[in-house]
Each structure stands twice: as C-alpha cells, then as structure tokens.
N, C-alpha and C positions, 0 to 999 in steps of 0.2 A: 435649496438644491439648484442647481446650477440651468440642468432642464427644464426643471418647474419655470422658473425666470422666463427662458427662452417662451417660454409657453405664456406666460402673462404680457409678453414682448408680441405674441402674433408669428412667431420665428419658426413654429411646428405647422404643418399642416398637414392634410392627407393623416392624419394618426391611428396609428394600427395598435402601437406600444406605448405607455409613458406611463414610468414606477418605479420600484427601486426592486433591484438583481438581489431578491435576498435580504440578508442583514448586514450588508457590507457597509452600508453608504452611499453603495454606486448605483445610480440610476442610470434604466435604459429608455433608447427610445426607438420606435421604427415607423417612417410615413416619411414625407416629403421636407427637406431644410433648407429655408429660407434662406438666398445669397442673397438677393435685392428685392427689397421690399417696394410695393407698390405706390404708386403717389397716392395721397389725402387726396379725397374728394372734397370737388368744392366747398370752405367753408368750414369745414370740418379739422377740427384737431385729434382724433384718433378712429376715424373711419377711414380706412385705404382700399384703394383699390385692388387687384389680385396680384399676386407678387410678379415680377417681372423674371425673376430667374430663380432657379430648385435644386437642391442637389438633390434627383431622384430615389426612391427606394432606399433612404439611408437607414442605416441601423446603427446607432450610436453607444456609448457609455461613457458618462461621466461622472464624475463625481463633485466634490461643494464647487470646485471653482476650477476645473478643467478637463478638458475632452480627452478621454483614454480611445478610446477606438470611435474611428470614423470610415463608414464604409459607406460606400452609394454612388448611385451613379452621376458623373459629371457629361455633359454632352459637348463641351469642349476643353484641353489643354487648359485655356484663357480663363477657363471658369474657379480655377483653381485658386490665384492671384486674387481672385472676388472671395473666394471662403477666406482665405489669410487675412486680406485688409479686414473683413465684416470682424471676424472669431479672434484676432490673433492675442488676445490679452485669453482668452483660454486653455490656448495651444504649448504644447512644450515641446522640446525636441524628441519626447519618451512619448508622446502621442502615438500611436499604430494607425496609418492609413493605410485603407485598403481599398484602391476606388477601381469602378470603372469608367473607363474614357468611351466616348464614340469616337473622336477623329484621330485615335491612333489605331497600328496595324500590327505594331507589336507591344510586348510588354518592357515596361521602363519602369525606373527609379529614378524621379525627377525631386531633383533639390532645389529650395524654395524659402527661403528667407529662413535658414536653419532650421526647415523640416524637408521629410522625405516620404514623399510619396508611391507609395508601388500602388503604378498603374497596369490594368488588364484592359485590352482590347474589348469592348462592347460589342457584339451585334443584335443581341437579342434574348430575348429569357428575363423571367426575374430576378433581379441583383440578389437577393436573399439564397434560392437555390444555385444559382452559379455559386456563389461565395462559397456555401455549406460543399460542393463537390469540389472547388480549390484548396479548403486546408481538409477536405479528408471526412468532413460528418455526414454520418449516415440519421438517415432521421429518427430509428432505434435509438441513436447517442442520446435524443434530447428527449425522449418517453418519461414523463411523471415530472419535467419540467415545465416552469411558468414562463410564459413568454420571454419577460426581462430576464429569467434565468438563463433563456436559451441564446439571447443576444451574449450572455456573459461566456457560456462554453462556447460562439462560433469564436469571440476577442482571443481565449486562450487558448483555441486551436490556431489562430490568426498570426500569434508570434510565432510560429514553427516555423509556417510561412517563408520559402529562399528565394527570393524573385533571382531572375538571370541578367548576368551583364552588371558592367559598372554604373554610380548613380551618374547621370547626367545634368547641368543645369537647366534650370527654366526655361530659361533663352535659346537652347540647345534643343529641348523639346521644342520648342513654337515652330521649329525650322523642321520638326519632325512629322509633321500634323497630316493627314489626308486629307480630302473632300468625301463628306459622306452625301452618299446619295440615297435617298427615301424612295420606297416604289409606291408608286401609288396603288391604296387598297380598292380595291371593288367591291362590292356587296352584289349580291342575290338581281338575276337578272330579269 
C-alpha cells in the first residue's frame, strides 16, 4: 500500500491515522506529510535529521499507487510546487485537494502541473474541524465510524465541495500571496 511505503520512507510523521478505510483498499492517513526531508546526519546513511518542511494536519486517502484526497495544511502557496515535485508519480488529475494556505486571503483554485488545487484561507483552528464544517459534517455523520473510515466520509463529502471563481495558474497565485504576521504568544505573568 502506497502509505504503508510512505511510512517505511520516514514520509508520515506526527501520526494520528494510518490503515485502511474499510475493505476497499484504500488506505487513510492523518498527522503530518513530509515535503522535505531532513539531512542525514553525520555519517549516517538512514538517520535524518527532523524534516525541514510539513504539510500540516493532512488527512489523506490512498490507495496501491495513488493519492485520492489530500487535505492539510500548507503554510505557503510555494509549498505546493514542493508536494508536486516530491509525490508527483502518485498524483493524478482525479486527485481531490482540499488544502489550507496561510499566505492567502481568499479562496483560489490554483492549477499546477495538471492538478488543481482548492485552496482556503488559514488563520487558525484545526485543519480536520474547519474541513469537516466546509463540506457540511456534523460530527453525528461520523458516530460508530473508525478513524480511517471517517477520513473516507469527510473525501466524499469533499467532492460536493464548489470553490468560487475561476481556476487560476501557479504563477498567478504567487503574485496573489500576502505577508502573514504571527503575534507573539505570552504565557502567564
């Protein structure tokens, strides 16, 4: 299975999910996805260091040899172009992205080496509950469901899914990007 891989690869981290949706085939996963892996430490040929970049809170489905839904969060536009190059022998154009961005302000359909991504503005929240209140579930819908089951009903709530606006290119978004600004947190005084 295609995740299992990922996972023998070092590629999952943070893991909350990873099994299969049932008796389908399709395997789910949910925790952190590896874009760029960390450098080997010294001397070492399979000790690395900690990754260098995540597609946060994803929640995924795939199947032997390709990614059906992929949702999570990216914390820039750019980061996108890094999933494509890493995954792209997985991807197909019948993939389902559903991500969130930080440095955008609205919501886009950004086209990217013949996929298409609908992107939603990030500020805050867990990717998992924002998603499940974007196509419509209620946490009722997913009662007497197994985790990977439950990654499988938010994917086929996910195709209803109408983002707005026409898709734009890559390129198109990069020129679309804001500057986010972090507040810094304080603790107990």
């Amino acid at each position: 299975m295609l995740l299992e891989n990922y996972e023998k690869q070092g590629l999952l981290v943070n893991m909350t999910v990873l099994g299969k949706a049932g008796s389908s085939g399709i395997g789910a996963f949910r925790g952190d996805f590896v874009l760029k892996e960390g450098e080997l430490h010294k001397g070492k040929t399979t000790d690395r260091k900690p990754p260098e970049l995540l597609m946060y809170q994803a929640a995924i489905l795939a199947d032997a040899s390709r990614l059906l839904f992929v949702n999570g969060l990216f914390l820039e536009v750019e980061d996108m172009a890094i999933f494509v190059d890493k995954y792209r022998a997985a991807l197909t154009p019948e993939t389902l992205f559903l991500c969130y961005v930080e440095n955008i302000d609205t919501p886009m359909q950004i086209e990217l080496d013949g996929l298409t991504f609908n992107c939603i503005p990030y500020k805050e929240g867990m990717v998992w509950n924002e998603t499940m209140e974007l196509v419509y579930i209620e946490k009722a819908d997913l009662k007497g469901q197994s985790a990977e089951e439950k990654v499988q009903t938010v994917f086929d709530a996910a195709k209803q899914y109408k983002p707005k606006g026409n898709p734009i290119s890559y390129e198109e978004a990069l020129k679309l990007t804001i500057v986010v600004k972090k507040s810094a947190a304080a603790g107990p005084v």
